[in-house]
N, C-alpha and C positions, 0 to 999 in steps of 0.2 A: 290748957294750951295757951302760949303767946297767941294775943288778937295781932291781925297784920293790919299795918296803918300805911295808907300810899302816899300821904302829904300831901295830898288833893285839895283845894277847897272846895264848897260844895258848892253846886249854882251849874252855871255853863261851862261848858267842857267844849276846847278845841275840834274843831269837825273831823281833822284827819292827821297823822302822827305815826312816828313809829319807835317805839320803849326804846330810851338814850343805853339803857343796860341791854337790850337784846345786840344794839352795835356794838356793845364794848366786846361780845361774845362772838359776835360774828365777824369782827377785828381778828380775836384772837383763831379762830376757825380757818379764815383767809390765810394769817402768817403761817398756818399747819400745813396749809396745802400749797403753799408758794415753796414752801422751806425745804423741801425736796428735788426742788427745779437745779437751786444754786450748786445743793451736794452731787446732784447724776447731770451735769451739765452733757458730758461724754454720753450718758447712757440715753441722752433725748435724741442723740442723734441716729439712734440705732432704727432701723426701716420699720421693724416689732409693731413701735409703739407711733408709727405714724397713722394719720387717719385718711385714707382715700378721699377725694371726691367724689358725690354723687350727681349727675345730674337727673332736675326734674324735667320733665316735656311735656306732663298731659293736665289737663286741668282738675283732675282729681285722684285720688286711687279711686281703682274700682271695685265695688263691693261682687261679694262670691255668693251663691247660694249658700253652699258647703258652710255650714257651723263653724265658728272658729274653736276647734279642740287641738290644732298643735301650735299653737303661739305661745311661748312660756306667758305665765299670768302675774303679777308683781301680790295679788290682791290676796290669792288662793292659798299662798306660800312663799316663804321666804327662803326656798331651796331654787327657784326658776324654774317648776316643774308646769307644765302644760298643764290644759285642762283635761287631757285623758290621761294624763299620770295622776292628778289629784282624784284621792277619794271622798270626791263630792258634787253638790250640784255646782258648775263655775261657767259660768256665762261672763263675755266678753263683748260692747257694743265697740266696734274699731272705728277710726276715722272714716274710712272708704263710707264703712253703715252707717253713719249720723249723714254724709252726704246724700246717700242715697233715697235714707229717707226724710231728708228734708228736715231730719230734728231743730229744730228753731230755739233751745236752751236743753237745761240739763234733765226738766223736768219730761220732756217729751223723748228724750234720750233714753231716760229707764223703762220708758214703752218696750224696746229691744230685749226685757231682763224679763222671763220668761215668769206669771202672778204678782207682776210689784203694779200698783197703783199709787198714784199720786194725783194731790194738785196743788195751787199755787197761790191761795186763799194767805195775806201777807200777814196773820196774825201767829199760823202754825203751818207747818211742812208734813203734809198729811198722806206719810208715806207708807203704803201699807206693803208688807211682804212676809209670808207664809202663815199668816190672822194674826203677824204682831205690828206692832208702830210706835210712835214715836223714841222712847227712850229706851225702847229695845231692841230697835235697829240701829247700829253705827253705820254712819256717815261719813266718808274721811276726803280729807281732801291732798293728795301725794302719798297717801299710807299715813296723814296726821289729824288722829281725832281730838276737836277740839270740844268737845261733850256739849254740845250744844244743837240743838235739832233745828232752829230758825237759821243757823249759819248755813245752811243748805237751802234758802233762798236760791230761784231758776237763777239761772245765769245765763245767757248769750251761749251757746256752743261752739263757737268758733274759735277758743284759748283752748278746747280741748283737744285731746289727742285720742281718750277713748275712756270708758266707764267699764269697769271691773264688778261682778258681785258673785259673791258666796253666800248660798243660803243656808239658813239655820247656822247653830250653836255656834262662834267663832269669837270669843272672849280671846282665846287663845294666841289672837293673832295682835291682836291692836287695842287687848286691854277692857275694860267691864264695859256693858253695854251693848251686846252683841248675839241677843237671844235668837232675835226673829232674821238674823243675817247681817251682812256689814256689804256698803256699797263705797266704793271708790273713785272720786272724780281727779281722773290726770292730767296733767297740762301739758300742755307741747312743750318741747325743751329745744333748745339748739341741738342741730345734730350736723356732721361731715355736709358740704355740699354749698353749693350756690344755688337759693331760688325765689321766686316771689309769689304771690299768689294773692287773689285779692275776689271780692263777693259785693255785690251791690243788691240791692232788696229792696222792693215796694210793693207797695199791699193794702188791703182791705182798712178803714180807719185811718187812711192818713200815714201808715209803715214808712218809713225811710231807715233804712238802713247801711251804712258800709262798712266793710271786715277788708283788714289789711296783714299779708305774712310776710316777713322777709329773715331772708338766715344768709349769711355773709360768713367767708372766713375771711376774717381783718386783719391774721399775723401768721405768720409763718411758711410764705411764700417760697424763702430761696431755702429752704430746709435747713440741714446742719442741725446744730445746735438750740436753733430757736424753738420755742413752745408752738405749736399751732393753735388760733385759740378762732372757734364760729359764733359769732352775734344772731341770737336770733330776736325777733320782734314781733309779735302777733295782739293787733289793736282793732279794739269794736267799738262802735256806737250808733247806738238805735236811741230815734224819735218814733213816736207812736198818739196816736189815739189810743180809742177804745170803745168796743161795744155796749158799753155804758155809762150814762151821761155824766161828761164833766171828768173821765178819768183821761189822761195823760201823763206818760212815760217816758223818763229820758235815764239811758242807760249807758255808759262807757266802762268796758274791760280794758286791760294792759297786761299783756305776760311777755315777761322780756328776761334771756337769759345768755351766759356766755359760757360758754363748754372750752376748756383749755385742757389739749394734751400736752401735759410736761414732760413726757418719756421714763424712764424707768420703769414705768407700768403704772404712774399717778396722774389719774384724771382730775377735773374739779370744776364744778359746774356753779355760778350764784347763779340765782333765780330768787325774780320782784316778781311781782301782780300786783293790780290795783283794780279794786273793782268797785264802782260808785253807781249806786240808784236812786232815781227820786221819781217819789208816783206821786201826782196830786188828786186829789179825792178818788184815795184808792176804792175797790167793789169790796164791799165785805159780806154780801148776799144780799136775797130777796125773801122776801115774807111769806111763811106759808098760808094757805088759806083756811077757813075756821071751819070746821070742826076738823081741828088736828090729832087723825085718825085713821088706823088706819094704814092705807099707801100714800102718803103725804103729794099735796099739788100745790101750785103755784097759777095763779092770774094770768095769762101767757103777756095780759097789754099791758102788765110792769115789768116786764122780761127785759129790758132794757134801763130801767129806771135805776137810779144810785141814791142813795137815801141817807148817804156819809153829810158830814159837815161841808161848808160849799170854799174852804180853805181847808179840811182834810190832808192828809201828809204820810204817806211811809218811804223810808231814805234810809241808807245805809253806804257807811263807804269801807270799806275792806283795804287793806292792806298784808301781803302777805313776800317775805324774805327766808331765803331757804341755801344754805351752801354745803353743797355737796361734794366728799372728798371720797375719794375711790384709787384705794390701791390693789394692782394685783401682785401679788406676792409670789406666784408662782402658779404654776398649771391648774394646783391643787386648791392653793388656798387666795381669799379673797377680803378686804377689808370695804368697809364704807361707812363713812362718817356725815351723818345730817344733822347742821344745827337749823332750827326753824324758830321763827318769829312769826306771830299773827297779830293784829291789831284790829279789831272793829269797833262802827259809833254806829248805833242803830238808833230811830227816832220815830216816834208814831203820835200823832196827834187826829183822832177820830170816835166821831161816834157809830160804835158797833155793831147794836144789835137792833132789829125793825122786828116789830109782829101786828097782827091786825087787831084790831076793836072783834066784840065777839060777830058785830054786824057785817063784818070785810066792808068797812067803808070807809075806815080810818088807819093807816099807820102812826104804830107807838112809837118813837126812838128812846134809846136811850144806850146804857152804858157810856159814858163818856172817858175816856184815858188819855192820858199823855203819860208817855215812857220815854225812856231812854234807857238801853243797854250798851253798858262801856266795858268792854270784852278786850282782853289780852293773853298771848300765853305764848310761851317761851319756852324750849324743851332742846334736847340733843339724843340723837341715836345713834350707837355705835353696834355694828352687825360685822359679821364674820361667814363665809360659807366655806367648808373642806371638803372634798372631797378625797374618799378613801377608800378604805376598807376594814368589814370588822369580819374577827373568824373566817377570813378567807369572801369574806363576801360584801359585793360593792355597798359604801354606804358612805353616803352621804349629809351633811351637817350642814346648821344654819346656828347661831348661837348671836347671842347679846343682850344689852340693856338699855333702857330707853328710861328717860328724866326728863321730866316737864313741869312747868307749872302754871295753873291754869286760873287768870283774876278776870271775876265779873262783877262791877257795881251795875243795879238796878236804880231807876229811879221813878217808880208810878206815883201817879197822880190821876186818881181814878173818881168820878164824879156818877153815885149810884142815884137810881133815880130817874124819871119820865125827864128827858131833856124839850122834847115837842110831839106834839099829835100833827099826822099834814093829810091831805087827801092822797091816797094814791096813785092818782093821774096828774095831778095838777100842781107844785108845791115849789117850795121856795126853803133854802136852808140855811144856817147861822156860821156866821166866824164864829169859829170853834172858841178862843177867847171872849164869846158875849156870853157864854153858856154861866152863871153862875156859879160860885166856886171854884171856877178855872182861871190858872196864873201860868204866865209864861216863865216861872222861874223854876229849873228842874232841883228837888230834892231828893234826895238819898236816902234810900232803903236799907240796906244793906251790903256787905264785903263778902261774897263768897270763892275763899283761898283754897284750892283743888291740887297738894302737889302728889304729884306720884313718882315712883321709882319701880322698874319693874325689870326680870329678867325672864327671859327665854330661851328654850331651844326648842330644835326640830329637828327629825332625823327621817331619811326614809333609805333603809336597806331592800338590797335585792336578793331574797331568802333562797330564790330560786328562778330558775328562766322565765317562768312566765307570773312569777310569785314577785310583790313587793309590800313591804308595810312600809306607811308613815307616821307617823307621832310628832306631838308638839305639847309641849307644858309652856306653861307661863304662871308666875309668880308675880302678883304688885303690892305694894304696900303704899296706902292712900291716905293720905292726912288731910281730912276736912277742917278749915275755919271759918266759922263766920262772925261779921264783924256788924253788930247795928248802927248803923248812922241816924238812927232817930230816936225817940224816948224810950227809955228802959221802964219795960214792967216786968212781970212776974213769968210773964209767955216769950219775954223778946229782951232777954239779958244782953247785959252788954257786949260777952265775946262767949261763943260755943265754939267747941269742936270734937272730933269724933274720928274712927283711924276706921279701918278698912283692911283687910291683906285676904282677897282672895286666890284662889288656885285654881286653874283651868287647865284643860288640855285634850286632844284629842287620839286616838288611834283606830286606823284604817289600812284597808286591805286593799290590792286591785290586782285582779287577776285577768291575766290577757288573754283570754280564752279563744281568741284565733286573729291573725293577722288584719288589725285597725278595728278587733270589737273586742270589749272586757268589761265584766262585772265587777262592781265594789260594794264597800261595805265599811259603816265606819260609826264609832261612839266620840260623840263632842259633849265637853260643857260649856256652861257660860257663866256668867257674872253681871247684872243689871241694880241698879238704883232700884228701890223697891215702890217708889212715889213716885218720881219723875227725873230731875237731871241734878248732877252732884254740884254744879257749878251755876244752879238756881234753885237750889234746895233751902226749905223755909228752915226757922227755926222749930218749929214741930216737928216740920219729916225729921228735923238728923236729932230731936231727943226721942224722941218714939221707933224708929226705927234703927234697930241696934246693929242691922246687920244687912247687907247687898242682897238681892233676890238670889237664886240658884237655876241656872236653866238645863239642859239636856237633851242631846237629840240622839235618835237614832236612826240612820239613814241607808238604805241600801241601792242601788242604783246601777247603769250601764251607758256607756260610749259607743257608737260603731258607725263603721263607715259601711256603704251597701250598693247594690247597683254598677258595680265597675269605677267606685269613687263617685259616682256624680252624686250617691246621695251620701246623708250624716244626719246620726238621731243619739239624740242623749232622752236618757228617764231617770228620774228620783222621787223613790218613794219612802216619806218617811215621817217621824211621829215627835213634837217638843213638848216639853214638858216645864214650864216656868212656876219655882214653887218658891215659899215665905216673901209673897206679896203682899203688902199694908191694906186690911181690910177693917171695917170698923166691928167693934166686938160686939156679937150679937145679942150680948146682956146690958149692953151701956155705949150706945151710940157715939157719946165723946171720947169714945176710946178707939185706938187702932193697936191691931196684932199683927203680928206676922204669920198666918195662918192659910194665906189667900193663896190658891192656884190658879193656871189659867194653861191651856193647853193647843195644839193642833196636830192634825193628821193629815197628809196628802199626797198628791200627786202631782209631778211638774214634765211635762215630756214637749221637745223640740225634734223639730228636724227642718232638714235644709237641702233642697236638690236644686242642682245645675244641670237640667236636661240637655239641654243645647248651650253654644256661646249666647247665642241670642236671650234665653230666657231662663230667671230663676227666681225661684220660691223659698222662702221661709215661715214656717209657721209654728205656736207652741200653743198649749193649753196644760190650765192647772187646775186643778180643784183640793181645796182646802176644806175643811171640818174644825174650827175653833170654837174654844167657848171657853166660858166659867167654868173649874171643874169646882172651887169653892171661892166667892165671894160675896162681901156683903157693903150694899151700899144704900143710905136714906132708911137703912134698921130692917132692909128689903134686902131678900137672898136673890143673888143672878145666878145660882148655879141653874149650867146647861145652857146659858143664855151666852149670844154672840156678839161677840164685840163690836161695836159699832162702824160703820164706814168698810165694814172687814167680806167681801164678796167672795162668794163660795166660789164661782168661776170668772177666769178672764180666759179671753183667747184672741189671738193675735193672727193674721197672716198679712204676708207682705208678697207682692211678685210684679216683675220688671218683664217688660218683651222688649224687644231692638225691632221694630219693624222691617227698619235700614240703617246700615253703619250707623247712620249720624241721626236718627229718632227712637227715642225708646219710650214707650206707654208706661206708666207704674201706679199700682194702685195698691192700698192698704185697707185693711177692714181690722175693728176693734172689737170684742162682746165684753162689756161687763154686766154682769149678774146683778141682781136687787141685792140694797144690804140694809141692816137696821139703820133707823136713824137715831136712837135711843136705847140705853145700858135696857131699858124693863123690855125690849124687842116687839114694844108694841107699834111700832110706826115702821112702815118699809117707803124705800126708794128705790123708785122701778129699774128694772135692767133698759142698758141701752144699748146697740150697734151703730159705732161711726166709722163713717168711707172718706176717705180720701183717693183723692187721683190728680196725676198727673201729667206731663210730656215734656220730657230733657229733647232739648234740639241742640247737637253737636254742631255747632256755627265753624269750626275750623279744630284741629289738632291743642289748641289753646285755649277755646275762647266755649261754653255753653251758656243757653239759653232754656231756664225751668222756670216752668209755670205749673201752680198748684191748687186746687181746687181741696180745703181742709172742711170737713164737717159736709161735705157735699150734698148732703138732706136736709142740712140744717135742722137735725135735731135738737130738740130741750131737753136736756139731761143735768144732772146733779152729778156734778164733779164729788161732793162733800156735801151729807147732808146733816143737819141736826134738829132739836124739839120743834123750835121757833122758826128757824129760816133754814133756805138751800145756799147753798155756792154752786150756782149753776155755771156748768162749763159754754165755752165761746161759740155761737151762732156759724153760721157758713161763713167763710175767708178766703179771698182771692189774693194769691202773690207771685209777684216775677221773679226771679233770680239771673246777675248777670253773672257771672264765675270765671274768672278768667286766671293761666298763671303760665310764669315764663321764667 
């Protein structure tokens, strides 16, 4: 294969940017969807294709007990099918819920998504969902995966509009990578209406925060002929401390977009983002203590302590361009066209990892890194839905194909090795530049070039009254490159590459077995990197590994409403199967085969009641069963063994009272389960329970006032634990909220 060369020179690279070729593209995307205004100038002025105004009056939506199962789900399917038409688990956090519960980014948002664990530990994104993680769950962000699991860094929740997820098997939908489930983060867009809305926040460590919305229609007042076109604007920015020393955080989002209706039935939306972080001497855990064994502990009087470099560094700035063209062609049929652009500069300069002297009276440091990841990707999707009929029976179609291409240069600069010893109370730490063999000048690793091309369709007919199947194939074919930027040896040639064309797809049943209750039933595959991620794949993974993992699920499940509507309960019970994972061969260590499986089996059940207006409840619990069914690792079998960080149960409840009109109580309770801390499953990390509570005071029709009491026990828990150290989750936290909109 051609090596792909960007013309770069190597060294330092521009902090923030956006590919001169992805505007040539999005030039041309714009003149597509302007170039139908000029030809139906007449047909814009038809009343059809005009957009109402909405107004807003209250300072938030309000969230419902009731489960959301009839909201169409963008994430579930690309037919607009709800979540009790799809046959599967599809859980939906809406705006109303992230206000209600106070989700403070995206990562405290997937709390809502009934066994998904996460945390926020800035070196990996430690998402765990149905016993799988990282590069077996996709992450997308507007329906576009950019194959990379760190670009799912928390983010501010307030550009969001709402998070989407479907669990297990769903290659099918958005392409390899989608074993353990696919989650969705959506951005608010411009929509019909006049409003503003706006959030101030302070808190525990110093918080300051304020969030700003505004959506405006800017054209098309006196009607006729003219387009109408809504500006919307929704901007963040948080200053912070931190419960542990020396870390500070300053974070700014930007989602800004313009919705024009041209009439004849052609909409077209651009949409920016811009999202910038810098954390200075970020946390990257605390040390365990010795004899590590066992149920792993921590010192509680370094529970606080930061052990990073004392100029420390993790930064990222994101930029992200998306235009979307939307024809409706008629009753039946439907077009949309997305061209998208992403751009990120990630930056880490830290010492990582701390462990004790065998005496606990000394911490080790060391790992030293300096990285940089220079991410881009570029792609267009063109989609179609019909509605019809086949053989006399309704059926309905999704169809299209999706091209992207996905470039990431690395550039580590990794110093192994005891950096310092320091006491664990008492200590002092190094500009990370005095450290020996450390240079501020970033070198190149490598070019890893990810295009793909992919087609799809989806269909769900209605076989009969109470009878529907759905199905969906997907077809991609993947052209890996990689290109070295540093000395050629015999392991690390000059340009590799390697193709890909997997087949995915699913088919499912739902049968509506009585008025708002239905059982389903359904077989998915999937398609996964067999080592880790295709667009940070070394030169080993892609000569050894000839071929993408294989996953499989098989899922059976139910929907229903109960109690005269006030209640709603969904359950899915079901079993994955992830096989030809890269394990090392049990006769010769230096080798790896594709031999390895890795599996789970479970349960995931919600329900939601609104007993009165005053008061309502949500609550889920899952219990999962993973493990090795065959793997081998350090010349040591893990069959039977559980993946790490991977908790057999979580369980969630959430409930709201209204005292009076204008006071409501809310309180939250978490359970996570113990999990290993190590592939050999000899170390565990204890199960925790955290409470939250708090009290919304409706200060006027406009204007509230919440206060929040997080970790209210202030428990020590392990967010993410491993051999050496924990990633201990956040201490008790007090915050106000002032929320207002007009």
């Amino acid at each position: 294969m051609t090596p792909f060369h960007r013309g770069r020179p190597a060294g330092r690279i521009p902090p923030a940017r956006v590919n001169t070729g992805a505007l040539s593209l999005l030039a041309l995307s714009l003149a597509a969807a302007w170039a139908p205004r000029a030809a139906s100038a007449q047909a814009a002025a038809d009343a059809e294709g005009t957009l109402a105004p909405i107004t807003v009056t209250d300072t938030a939506p309000q969230a419902s007990g009731r489960l959301n199962l009839d909201t169409p789900s963008q994430t579930a399917s690309r037919l607009g099918l709800t979540p009790r038409e799809t046959p599967a688990a599809v859980h939906v956090v809406d705006r109303a819920t992230i206000e209600a519960r106070g989700a403070q980014d995206t990562q405290e948002i997937l709390r809502g998504v009934p066994g998904i664990t996460a945390h926020n530990a800035p070196g990996s994104i430690g998402v765990s969902y149905r016993g799988f993680s990282g590069a077996s769950l996709s992450q997308l962000f507007n329906g576009i995966n950019v194959q990379y699991t760190i670009a799912a860094r928390p983010v501010d929740s307030w550009i969001y509009d709402r998070v989407e997820a479907i669990g297990g098997a769903s290659s099918f939908l958005y392409g390899a990578g989608a074993v353990g489930g696919t989650i969705n983060y959506i951005t608010k867009l411009a929509e019909p209406g006049d409003f503003t809305e706006g959030r101030l926040r302070m808190g525990s460590h110093d918080l300051k925060e304020a969030s700003i919305g505004l959506n405006r229609r800017v054209a098309g007042e006196g009607g006729g002929a003219a387009a109408s076109h809504y500006l919307r604007i929704d901007a963040n920015h948080r200053n912070a401390g931190s419960w542990t020393d020396g870390t500070q955080t300053r974070a700014t989002q930007l989602a800004a977009s313009l919705l024009s209706d041209l009439g004849g039935g052609w909409r077209h939306t651009l949409a920016y983002e811009y999202q910038a972080e810098h954390v200075d001497r970020p946390y990257w855990g605390t040390p365990l203590l010795n004899p590590v064994a066992g149920e792993i502990r921590i010192d509680p009087g370094v529970r606080f302590k930061n052990y990073n470099s004392a100029d420390g560094v993790y930064a990222q700035r994101v930029q992200w361009l998306r235009s979307i063209t939307e024809w409706t062609a008629s009753d039946a049929l439907q077009w949309r066209n997305t061209f998208y652009a992403y751009d990120a500069l990630r930056d880490y300069r830290n010492v990582e990892n701390y462990r004790y002297n065998a005496g606990n009276t000394a911490v080790i440091r060391s790992s030293a890194l300096l990285q940089r990841h220079d991410h881009q990707v570029v792609g267009d999707r063109l989609e179609a839905t019909y509605k019809g009929k086949l053989a006399g029976m309704k059926s309905d179609w999704a169809f299209g194909t999706d091209v992207s291409v996905n470039r990431q240069t690395r550039f580590p600069n990794s110093i192994a090795g005891t950096v310092s010893t320091v006491d664990p109370y008492s200590f002092t730490t190094e500009n990370f530049f005095s450290i020996p063999g450390t240079s501020p000048v970033f070198n190149p690793d490598r070019t890893n070039r990810v295009t793909t091309v992919a087609a799809y369709v989806e269909n769900r007919t209605v076989v009969a009254p109470a009878w529907s199947v759905v199905s969906a194939l997907r077809h991609e074919r993947i052209e890996l490159d990689l290109t070295n930027r540093r000395a050629v040896t015999p392991t690390t040639p000059a340009a590799y590459g390697r193709d890909y064309a997997p087949t995915t797809g699913r088919i499912g049943v739902v049968w509506d077995v009585a008025p708002g209750a239905n059982l389903y039933a359904q077989y998915a595959t999937a398609a996964d990197p067999p080592s880790g991620i295709l667009s940070t794949a070394s030169f080993s993974d892609v000569a050894n590994n000839s071929a993408l993992t294989t996953g499989r699920q098989v899922e059976v499940g139910s929907k229903l409403d109960f109690w005269q509507g006030k209640g709603t309960a969904s359950a899915a019970l079901y079993r994955i199967e992830r096989s030809n994972i890269a394990t090392q061969d049990p006769n010769n260590t230096a080798l790896t085969v594709l031999v390895g499986q890795q599996s789970s089996r479970g349960i995931e059940l919600a329900v939601g009641l609104q007993p009165t207006r005053a008061w309502s409840v949500q609550a889920n619990l899952t219990h999962v069963d993973a493990r090795y069914d065959q793997f081998v690792q350090g010349g040591v079998s893990l069959a039977g063994n559980t993946p790490t960080n991977t908790p057999d149960v979580v369980a969630n409840l959430w409930t709201s009272y209204a005292f009076t009109p204008g006071r409501t109580g809310i309180a939250g309770l978490r359970h996570v389960s113990r999990v290993y801390a190590n592939a050999a499953n000899t170390l565990t990390a204890p199960a925790y329970t955290l409470l939250d509570v708090g009290l919304d005071w409706r200060v006027s029709r406009t204007v509230s006032l919440v206060g929040r009491v997080r970790n209210a026990t202030d428990r020590i828990y392990f967010a993410n634990a491993g051999s050496t150290q924990g990633y201990l989750g956040a201490p008790r936290t007090v915050d106000v909220t002032l929320r207002a909109s007009f």
